[in-house]
FILUMDREN-183094 format. One line per field, with one value per residue (C-alpha): x, y, z. Coordinates in steps of 0.05 Angstrom, whole numbers, always signed. Each point is the difference from the previous one (the first is absolute). Layout:
FILUMDREN-183094
X [X; ...] .
Y [Y; ...] .
Z [Z; ...] .
end
This chain:
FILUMDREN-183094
X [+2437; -64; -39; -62; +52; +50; -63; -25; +75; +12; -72; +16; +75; -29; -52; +54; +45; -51; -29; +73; +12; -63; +15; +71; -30; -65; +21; -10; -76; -31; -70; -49; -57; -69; -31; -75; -44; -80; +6; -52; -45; +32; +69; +40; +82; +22; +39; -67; -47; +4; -9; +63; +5; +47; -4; +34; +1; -24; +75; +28; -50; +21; +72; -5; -35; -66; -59; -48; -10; +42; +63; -14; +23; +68; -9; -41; +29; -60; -37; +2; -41; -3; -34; -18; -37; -16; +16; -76; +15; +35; +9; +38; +30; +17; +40; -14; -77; -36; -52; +23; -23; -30; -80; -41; -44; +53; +14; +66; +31; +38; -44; +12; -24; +14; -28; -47; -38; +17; +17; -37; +64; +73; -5; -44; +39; +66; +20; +39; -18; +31; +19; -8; +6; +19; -20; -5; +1; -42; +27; -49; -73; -33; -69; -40; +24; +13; -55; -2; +42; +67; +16; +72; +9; -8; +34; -21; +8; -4; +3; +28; -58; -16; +41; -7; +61; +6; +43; +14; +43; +15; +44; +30; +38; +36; +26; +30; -54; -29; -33; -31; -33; -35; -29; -30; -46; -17; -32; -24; -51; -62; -38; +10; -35; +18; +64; +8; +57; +0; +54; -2; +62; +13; +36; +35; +53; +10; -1; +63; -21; +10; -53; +4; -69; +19; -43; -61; -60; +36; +40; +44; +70; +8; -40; -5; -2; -32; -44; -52; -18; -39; -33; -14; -42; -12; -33; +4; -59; +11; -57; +14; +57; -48; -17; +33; -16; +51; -32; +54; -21; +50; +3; +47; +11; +40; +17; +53; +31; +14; +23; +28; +24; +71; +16; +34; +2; -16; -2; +69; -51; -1; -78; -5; -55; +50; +31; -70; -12; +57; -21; -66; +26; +85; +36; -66; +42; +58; +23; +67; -31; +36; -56; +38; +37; -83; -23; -68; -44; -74; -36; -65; +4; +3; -37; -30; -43; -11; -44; -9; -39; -30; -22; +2; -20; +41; -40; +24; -43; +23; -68; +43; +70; +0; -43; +1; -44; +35; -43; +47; -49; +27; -33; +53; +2; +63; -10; +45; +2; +60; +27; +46; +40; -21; +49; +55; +40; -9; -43; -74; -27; -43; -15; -34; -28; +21; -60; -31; -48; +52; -12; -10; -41; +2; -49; -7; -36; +40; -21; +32; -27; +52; -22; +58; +28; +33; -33; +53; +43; -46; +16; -61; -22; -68; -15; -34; +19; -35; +20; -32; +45; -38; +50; -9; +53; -9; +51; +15; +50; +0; +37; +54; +8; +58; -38; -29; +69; +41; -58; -31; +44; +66; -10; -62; +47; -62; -52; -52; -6; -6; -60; -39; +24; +39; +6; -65; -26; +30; +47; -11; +49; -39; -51; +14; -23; -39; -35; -31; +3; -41; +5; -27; +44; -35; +40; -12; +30; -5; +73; +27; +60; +20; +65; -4; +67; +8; +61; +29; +48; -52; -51; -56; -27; -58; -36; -51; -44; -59; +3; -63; +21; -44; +14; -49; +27; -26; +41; -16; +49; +9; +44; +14; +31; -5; +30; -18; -68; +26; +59; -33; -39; +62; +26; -10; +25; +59; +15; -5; +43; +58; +36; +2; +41; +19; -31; -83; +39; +44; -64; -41; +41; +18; -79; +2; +46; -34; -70; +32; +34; -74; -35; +41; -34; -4; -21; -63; -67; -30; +14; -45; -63; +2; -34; +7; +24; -11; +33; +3; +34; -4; +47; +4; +63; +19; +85; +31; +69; +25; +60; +35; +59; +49; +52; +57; +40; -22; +56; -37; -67; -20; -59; -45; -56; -48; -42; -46; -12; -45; -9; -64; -12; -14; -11; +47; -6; +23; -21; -6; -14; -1; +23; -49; +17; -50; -3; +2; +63; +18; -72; +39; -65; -7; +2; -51; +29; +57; +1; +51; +4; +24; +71; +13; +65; +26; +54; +34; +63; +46; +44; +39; +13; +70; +25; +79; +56; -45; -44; +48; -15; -69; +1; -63; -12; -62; +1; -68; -37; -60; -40; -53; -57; -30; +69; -37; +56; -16; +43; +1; +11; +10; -76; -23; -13; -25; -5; +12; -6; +60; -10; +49; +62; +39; +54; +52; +55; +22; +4; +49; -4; +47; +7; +69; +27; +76; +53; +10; -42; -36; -6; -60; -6; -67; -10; -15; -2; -52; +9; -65; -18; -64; -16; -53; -27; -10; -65; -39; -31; -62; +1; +3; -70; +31; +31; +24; +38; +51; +50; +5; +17; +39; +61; -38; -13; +59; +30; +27; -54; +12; +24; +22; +74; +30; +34; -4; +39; -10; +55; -15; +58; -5; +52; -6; +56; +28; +46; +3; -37; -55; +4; -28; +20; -41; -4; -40; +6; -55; +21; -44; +23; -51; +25; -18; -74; -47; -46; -53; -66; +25; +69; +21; +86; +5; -36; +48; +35; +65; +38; -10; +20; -30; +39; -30; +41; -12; +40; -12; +19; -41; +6; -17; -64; -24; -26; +32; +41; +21; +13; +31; -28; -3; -52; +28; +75; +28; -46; -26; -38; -53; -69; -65; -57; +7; -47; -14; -11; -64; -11; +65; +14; -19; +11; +26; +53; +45; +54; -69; -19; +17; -3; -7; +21; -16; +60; +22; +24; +68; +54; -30; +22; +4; -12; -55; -3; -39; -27; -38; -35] .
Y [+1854; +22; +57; -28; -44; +56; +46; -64; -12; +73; +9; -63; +15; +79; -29; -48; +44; +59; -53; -9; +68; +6; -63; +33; +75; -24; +41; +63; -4; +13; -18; -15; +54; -39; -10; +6; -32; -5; -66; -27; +61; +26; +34; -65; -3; -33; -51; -29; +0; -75; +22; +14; +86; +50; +72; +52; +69; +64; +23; -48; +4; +70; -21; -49; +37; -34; +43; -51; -81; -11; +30; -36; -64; +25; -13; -67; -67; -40; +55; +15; +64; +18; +44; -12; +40; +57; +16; -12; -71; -17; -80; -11; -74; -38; -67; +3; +3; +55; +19; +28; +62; +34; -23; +37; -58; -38; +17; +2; -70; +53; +48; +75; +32; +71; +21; -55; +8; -46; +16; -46; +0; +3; +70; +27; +12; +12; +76; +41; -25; +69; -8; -73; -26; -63; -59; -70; -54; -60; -59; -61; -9; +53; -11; -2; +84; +26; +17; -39; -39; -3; -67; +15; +55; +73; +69; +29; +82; +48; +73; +46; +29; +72; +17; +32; +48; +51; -28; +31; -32; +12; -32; +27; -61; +12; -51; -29; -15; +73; -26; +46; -16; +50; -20; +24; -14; +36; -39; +14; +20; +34; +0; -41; -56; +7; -9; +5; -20; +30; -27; +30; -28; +10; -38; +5; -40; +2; -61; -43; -41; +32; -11; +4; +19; -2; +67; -38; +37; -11; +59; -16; -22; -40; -42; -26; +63; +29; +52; -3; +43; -32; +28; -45; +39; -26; +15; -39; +10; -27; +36; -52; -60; -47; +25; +26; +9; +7; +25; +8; +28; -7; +18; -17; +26; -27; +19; -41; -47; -66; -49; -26; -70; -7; -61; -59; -44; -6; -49; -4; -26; +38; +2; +3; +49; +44; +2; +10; +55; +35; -10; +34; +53; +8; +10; -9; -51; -24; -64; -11; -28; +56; +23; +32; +59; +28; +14; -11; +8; +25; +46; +9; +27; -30; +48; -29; +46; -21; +35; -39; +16; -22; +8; -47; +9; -47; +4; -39; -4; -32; -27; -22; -7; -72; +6; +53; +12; +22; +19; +21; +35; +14; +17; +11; +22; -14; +16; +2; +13; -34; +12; -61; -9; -81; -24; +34; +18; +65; -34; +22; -74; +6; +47; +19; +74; +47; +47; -21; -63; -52; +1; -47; +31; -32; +19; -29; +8; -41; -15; -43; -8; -42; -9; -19; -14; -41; -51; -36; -38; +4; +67; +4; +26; +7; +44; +4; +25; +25; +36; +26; +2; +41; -9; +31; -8; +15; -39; +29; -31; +30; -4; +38; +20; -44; -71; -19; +3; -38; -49; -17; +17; -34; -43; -31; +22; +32; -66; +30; +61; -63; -18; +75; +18; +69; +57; +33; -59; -25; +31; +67; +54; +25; -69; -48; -29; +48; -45; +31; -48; +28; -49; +4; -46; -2; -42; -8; -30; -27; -18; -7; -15; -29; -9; -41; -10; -74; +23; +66; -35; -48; +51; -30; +47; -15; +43; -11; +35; -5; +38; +6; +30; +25; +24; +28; +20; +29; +3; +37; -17; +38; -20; +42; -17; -72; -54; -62; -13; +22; -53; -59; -24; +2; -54; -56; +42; +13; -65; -25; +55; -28; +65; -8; -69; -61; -49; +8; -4; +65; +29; -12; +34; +61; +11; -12; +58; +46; -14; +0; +68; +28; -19; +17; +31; +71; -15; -48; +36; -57; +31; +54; -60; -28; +77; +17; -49; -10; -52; -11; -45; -8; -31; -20; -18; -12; +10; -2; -22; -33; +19; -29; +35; -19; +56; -41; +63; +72; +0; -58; -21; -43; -23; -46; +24; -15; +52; -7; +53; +17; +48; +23; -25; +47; +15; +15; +71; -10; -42; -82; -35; -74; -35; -54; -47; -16; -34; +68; +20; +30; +53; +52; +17; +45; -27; +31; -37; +39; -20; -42; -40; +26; -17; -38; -3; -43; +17; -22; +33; -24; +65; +30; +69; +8; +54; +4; +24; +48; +18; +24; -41; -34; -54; -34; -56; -43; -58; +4; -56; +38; -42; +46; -29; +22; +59; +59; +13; +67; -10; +45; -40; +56; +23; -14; -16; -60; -31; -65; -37; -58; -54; -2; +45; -17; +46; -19; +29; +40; +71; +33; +75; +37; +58; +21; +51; -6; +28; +58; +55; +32; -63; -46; -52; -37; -48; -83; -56; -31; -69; -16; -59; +21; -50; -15; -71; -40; +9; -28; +50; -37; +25; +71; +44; +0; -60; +45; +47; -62; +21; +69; -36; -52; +5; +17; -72; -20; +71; +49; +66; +63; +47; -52; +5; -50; +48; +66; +41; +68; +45; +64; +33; +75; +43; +63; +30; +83; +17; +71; +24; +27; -46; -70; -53; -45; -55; -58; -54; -54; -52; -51; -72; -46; -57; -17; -6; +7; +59; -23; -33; -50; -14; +20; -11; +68; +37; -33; +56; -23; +9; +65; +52; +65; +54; +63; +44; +69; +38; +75; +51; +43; +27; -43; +30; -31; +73; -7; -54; +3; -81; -25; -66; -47; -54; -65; +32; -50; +14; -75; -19; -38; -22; +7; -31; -31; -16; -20; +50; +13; -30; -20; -60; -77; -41; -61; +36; +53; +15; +38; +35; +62; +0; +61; +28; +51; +23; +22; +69; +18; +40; +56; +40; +80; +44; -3; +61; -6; +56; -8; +58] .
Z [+2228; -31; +29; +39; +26; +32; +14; +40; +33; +18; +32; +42; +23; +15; +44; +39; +4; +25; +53; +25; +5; +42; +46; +19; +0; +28; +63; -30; +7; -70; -12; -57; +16; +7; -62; +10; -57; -11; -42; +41; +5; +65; +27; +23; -4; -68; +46; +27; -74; -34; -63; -47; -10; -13; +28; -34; +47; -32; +12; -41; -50; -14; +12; -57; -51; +3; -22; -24; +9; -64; +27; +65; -31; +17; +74; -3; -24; -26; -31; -68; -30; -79; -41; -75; -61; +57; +65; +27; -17; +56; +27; +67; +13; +69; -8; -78; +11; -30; -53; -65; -9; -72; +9; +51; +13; +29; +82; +27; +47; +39; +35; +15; +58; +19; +67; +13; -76; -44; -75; -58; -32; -1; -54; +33; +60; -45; +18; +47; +75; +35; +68; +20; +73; -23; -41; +17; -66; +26; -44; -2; +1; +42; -22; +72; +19; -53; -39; -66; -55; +44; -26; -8; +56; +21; -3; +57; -8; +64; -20; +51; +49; +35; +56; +67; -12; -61; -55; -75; -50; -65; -54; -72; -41; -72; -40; -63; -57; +24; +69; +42; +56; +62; +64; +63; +58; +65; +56; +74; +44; -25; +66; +63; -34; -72; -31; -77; -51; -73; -55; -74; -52; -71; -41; -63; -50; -75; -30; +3; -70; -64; -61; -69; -35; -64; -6; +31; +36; +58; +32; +53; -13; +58; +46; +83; +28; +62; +18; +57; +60; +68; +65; +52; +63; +68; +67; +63; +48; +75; +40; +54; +20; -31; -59; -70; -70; -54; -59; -68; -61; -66; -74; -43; -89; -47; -70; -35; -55; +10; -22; -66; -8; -31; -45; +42; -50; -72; -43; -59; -69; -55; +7; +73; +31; +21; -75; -25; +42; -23; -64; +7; +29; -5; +75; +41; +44; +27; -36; +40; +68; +46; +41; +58; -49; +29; -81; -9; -56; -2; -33; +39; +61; +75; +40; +72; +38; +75; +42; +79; +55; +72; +64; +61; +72; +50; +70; +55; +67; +61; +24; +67; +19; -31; -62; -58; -60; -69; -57; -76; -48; -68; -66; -59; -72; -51; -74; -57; -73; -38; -74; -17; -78; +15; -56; +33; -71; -34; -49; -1; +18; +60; +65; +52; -7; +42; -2; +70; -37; +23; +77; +59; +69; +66; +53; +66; +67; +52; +82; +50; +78; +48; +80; +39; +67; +40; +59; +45; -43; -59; -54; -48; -62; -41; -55; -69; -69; -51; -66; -65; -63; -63; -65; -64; -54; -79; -47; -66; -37; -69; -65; -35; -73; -1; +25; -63; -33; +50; +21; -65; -49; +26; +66; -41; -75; -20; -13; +38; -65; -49; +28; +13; +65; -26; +41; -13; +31; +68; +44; -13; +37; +60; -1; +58; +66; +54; +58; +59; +68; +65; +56; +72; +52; +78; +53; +73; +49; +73; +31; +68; +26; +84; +24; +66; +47; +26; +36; +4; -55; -37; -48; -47; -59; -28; -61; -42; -66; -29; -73; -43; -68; -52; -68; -54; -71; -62; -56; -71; -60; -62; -67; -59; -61; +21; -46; +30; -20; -80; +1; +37; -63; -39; +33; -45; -64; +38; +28; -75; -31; -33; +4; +76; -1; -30; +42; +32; +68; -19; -28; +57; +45; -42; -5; +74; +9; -34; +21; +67; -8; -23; +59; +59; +58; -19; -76; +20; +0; +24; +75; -32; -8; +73; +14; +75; +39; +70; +47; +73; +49; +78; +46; +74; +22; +73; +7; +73; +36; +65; +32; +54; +31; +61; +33; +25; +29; -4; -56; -48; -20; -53; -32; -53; -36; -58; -36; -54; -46; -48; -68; -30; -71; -48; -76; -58; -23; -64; -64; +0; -56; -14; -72; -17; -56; -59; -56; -38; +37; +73; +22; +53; +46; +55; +71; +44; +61; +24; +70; +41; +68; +65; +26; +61; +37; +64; +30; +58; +43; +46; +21; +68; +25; +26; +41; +15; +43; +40; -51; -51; -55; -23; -46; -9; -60; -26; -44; -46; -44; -39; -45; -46; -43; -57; -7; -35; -56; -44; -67; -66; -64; -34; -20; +61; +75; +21; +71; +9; +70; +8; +35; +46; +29; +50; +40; +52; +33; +55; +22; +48; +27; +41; +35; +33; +52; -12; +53; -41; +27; -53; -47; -16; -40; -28; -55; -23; -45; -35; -40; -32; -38; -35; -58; -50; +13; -62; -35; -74; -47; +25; +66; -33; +3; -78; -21; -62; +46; +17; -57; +20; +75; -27; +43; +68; +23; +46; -3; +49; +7; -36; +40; +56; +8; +41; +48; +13; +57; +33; +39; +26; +39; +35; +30; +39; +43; +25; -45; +39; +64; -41; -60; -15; -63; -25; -48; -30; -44; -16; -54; -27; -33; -51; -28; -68; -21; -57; -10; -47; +17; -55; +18; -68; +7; -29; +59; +48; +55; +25; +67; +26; +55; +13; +37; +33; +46; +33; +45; +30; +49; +52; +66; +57; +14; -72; -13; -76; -38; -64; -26; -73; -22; -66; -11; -40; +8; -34; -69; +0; -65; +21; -31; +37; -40; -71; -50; -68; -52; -14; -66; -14; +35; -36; +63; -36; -35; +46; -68; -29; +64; +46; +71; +43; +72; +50; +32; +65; +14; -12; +49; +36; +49; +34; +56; +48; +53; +59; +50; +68; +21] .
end
């Protein structure tokens, strides 16, 4: 039996055989505490809310390990997060629909929202969320509340608020890989009408890769490791019944390295890119395709400073007993300089400098109004959105002293010398790309949304959302020791060079090569001639949903819906160029036009809510059909990003969630099942905003989504009992099944990720008035190898011959694990 298969058989004979133990037990009482969720922008049970969500407590949050959104995949079947070249690219996934991440002009399909503000993207909210009250994942389109680009769904975040009693907690963790973590918040009254809540953590880890430099500029022997510190402040005013303001203040700093791709693949011939690179410069990679013995190679370093930080102002006014105003004002600033060896080898190709020019700024100034109440049978909604996103981002991408060498004098054996272009000439060490991109994005919204009751059992939801999007970008690009414009006219001579084959055909596509390897992206200066480039798009979208729900018994409800949801187009921040054949030979020119279309989704649900044997076990399932137009797919080809819009995408399947109060006092259970069909519907190259982009998407059309596996499964389990009359036990242990899926934008075979299970576990002791535990736990006990993101090597992939090329991965984290100790005050 193979493993998704007994993972899938053991989930379903734990669940029967839990349920039976329930039915005969049922006696004993045990409930499922109400879960309260704001999916639809106020506090209703989970039981009652039509829309598909899990709710993960802030308990078992900290039970599981889960710090950030990445770790919270853990908990969450259908949800997929990765991280790639750095860990402020960031791209969360629900039912294998997401946005890959790497190019700041592209917004996230899964939104983030952390107390009511949303975040313009998935890295920008990547960091340590402190004490969390809960979060809710919102799985479908969620476009008409939820401020904007939700096309795929939400992660709803609710930080822990002030309290009206004095609290203090603090927190000291140690662990393998040198991990040290502190902690510690006070919270309570200030006066009779102000509360306040202060957190401040630091966090810090070596780095669990190790790196050989091959005495490069770069310093640091390994890589992925951790150090940050964060203060979140808050104050709660309630001068009357009616009336409160939350205002919450946070900053967070990083400084570390990350991350360095390891070879997954490279190609066996003797004059494969990998072979060559070697050659230039002996042991600068691994040639054996063993990417999980965690050796990488680089000799530039991989510094990312982060510096974020906001401040919001919830204030909700209850106008009358029936009707309250809420008004979220944000305004947020994330910035972050990133160093990056971008030939990941410990050959001097190309990089990223590390000296603070290689950065990406986000600022935005966010406000929401909603007017609600409730009129009979009739619960209503109106409100209006409206956001400002500022992003600045300068892209060097320069080259090394060993480029030249490997590029010209081996992949290209050197032709490009015969004709003039020596190393005095192009491709100078230092020379390169630097582009500047400023662009100004303003979108506002009207939205409402009305539930009205037929029947005390018969409920009609009705939303809708007017979106006006405007974007405004001005682009600046800047080549040095550019090649392209040198080789072009050498075309002919080439093509008619008997040294470079025996036939014209073999001739013509040798000079092809190498005109072609002279005039990719970074080595064109004609970027440099389109001078400053403006563009500008505007969209108004309208996106909505209907839902119709019927409560049988107070223990089911079920329900149809149909939402349409909408993402913002956008631009490409990165390079485009288009080849256009002559009768000289190809002319590479710069493309001015970087933008792309917006991306439409319908999807429609047909789900229940279940409640059994007195409340002690919830099970609640949907089946989905999600149809998306114009899929926004971000791919690197291994010199570049480009973003190309797909036609058409269609996902299916169903989700089930449960949530389960067993006989045993002291044990709870929580968890689901996804099985997702998300596939690529078959497309031409015609129907391409690039027709020439087909071959680098040749095996798309017809094919399963990155990232999508089939099935995925969640199980959470916690246990708490006396073990004395003054000591408590407890334990947790939250496992996490994918099936097998590919994790490149391409769906290259070699950047497939097989079967996998992740195991975290945690168990403690303390007294039973919780004023200290001290709790062992392990994440990924079991030391799975597993592959996060992978991706050709840059400059060393031909993508019609794999037994030449070299493929690369990001990997997941290895075994962790140590002591946490916990105080209350």
């Amino acid at each position: 039996m193979n493993t998704r298969r007994l993972f899938r058989t053991s989930a379903i004979v734990g669940v029967l055989a839990a349920t039976a133990a329930t039915a005969v037990q049922a006696q004993e009482g045990r409930q499922v505490e109400e879960l309260v969720v704001t999916a639809q922008k106020r506090e209703q049970s989970l039981q009652d809310v039509p829309i598909v969500v899990t709710s993960v407590s802030g308990q078992l949050l900290q039970d599981a390990g889960v710090r950030d959104i990445r770790e919270l995949t853990v908990l969450t079947p259908g949800l997929t997060v990765t991280s790639t070249s750095n860990e402020t690219i960031v791209t969360a996934r629900v039912r294998g629909v997401g946005t890959v991440g790497d190019n700041p002009g592209l917004e996230s399909s899964v939104g983030v929202v952390i107390d009511g503000v949303y975040r313009p993207r998935n890295g920008v909210s990547f960091g340590d969320l402190g004490e969390t009250e809960r979060i809710e994942v919102l799985k479908g389109p969620q476009g008409t509340l939820f401020g904007k680009n939700t096309s795929a769904g939400v992660i709803n975040i609710i930080t822990a608020g002030p309290t009206r009693d004095l609290r203090a907690e603090s927190e000291a963790t140690f662990g393998n890989f040198g991990q040290t973590g502190f902690t510690g918040s006070i919270s309570g009254p200030i006066t009779d009408t102000l509360a306040g809540r202060l957190f401040a953590g630091a966090r810090r880890r070596d780095g669990y890769q190790d790196i050989i430099t091959l005495g490069g500029p770069r310093a640091e022997k390994d890589d992925n490791d951790q150090n940050f510190y964060t203060l979140r402040g808050q104050l709660l005013w309630q001068p009357t019944t009616e009336l409160s303001a939350r205002i919450i203040a946070d900053y967070t700093k990083r400084s570390e390295h990350c991350c360095v791709g390891t070879q997954l693949f490279v190609g066996s011939a003797p004059n494969g890119r990998g072979q060559l690179v070697n050659a230039t410069r002996p042991g600068s990679l691994d040639l054996t395709s063993t990417p999980y013995d965690r050796q990488g190679y680089a000799n530039r370093s991989t510094d990312q400073r982060v510096e974020d930080k906001g401040l919001s102002a919830e204030i909700n006014w209850d106008i009358t007993d029936a009707v309250r105003l809420t008004s979220v004002s944000a305004i947020r600033n994330w910035y972050s300089e990133v160093g990056q060896d971008s030939d990941f080898t410990a050959a001097d190709l190309v990089y990223r400098p590390n000296d603070g020019t290689n950065n990406v700024e986000f600022g935005q100034v966010s406000q929401e109004l909603r007017l609600a109440g409730e009129a009979g049978r009739l619960n209503w909604l109106v409100g209006g959105f409206y956001a400002k996103e500022d992003l600045d981002t300068r892209q060097r991408l320069l080259f090394g002293s060993d480029y030249y060498s490997y590029f010209v004098g081996r992949v290209l054996n050197g032709v490009p010398a015969l004709i003039g272009l020596t190393p005095n000439r192009i491709l100078q060490p230092g020379s390169g790309s630097d582009d500047v991109h400023s662009q100004e994005a303003k979108t506002w919204a009207l939205f409402t949304n009305n539930s009205f009751r037929f029947t005390d059992a018969l409920e009609l939801t009705v939303g809708l959302r007017y979106t006006s999007d405007e974007k405004t970008l001005n682009s600046r690009y800047s080549t040095t020791g550019a090649s392209c414009d040198l080789a072009e006219p050498f075309f002919v001579a080439l093509a008619s060079n008997p040294a470079l084959g025996a036939t014209a055909a073999a001739r013509q596509a040798a000079a092809t090569s190498i005109v072609g390897g002279l005039c990719l992206n970074g080595q064109n200066n004609d970027f440099d001639d389109l001078g400053a480039v403006e563009q500008s798009r505007t969209e108004e979208e309208f996106s909505g949903t209907a839902k119709l729900q019927y409560r049988w018994s107070p223990d089911v409800m079920t329900y149809v819906s149909y939402s349409r949801g909408y993402k913002a187009g956008g631009f490409n921040l990165d390079r485009e160029q288009r080849i256009v054949v002559t009768a000289t030979g190809p002319n590479f020119t710069a493309d001015a036009n970087t933008s792309f279309e917006p991306e439409m989704v319908d999807s429609w649900e047909l789900g229940a809510k279940t409640s059994w044997f007195g409340n002690s076990l919830l099970v609640n399932a949907a089946a989905f059909h999600q149809t998306f137009e114009d899929f926004q797919l971000n791919t690197f080809v291994g010199t570049a990003f480009v973003v190309e819009t797909l036609p058409e995408v269609i996902s299916r399947g169903v989700d089930v969630d449960f949530y389960y109060a067993p006989p045993i006092e002291g044990l709870n259970m929580q968890g689901g099942v996804t099985w997702a069909e998300t596939e690529i519907q078959p497309f031409t190259a015609a129907e391409l905003i690039d027709p020439t982009r087909f071959n680098s998407l040749r095996r798309l059309p017809g094919a399963q989504m990155s990232f999508a596996p089939r099935w995925s499964a969640s199980l959470a389990g916690t246990y708490e009992r006396e073990i004395s009359s003054s000591l408590m036990f407890r334990s947790n242990i939250a496992a996490k099944y994918t099936s097998r899926y590919n994790t490149g934008s391409d769906l290259h075979p070699s950047k497939v990720q097989d079967p996998l299970i992740l195991v975290n576990g945690r168990i403690g002791i303390g007294p039973q008035d919780d004023r200290w535990s001290v709790e062992l736990w392990g994440q990924n006990l079991t030391n799975e190898d597993y592959l996060q993101v992978g991706f050709n090597g840059p400059f060393q992939v031909d993508e019609n011959n794999d037994n030449v090329s070299v493929y690369n991965g990001f990997l997941g984290a290895p075994r962790t694990y140590g002591v946490t100790l916990r105080m209350r005050y």
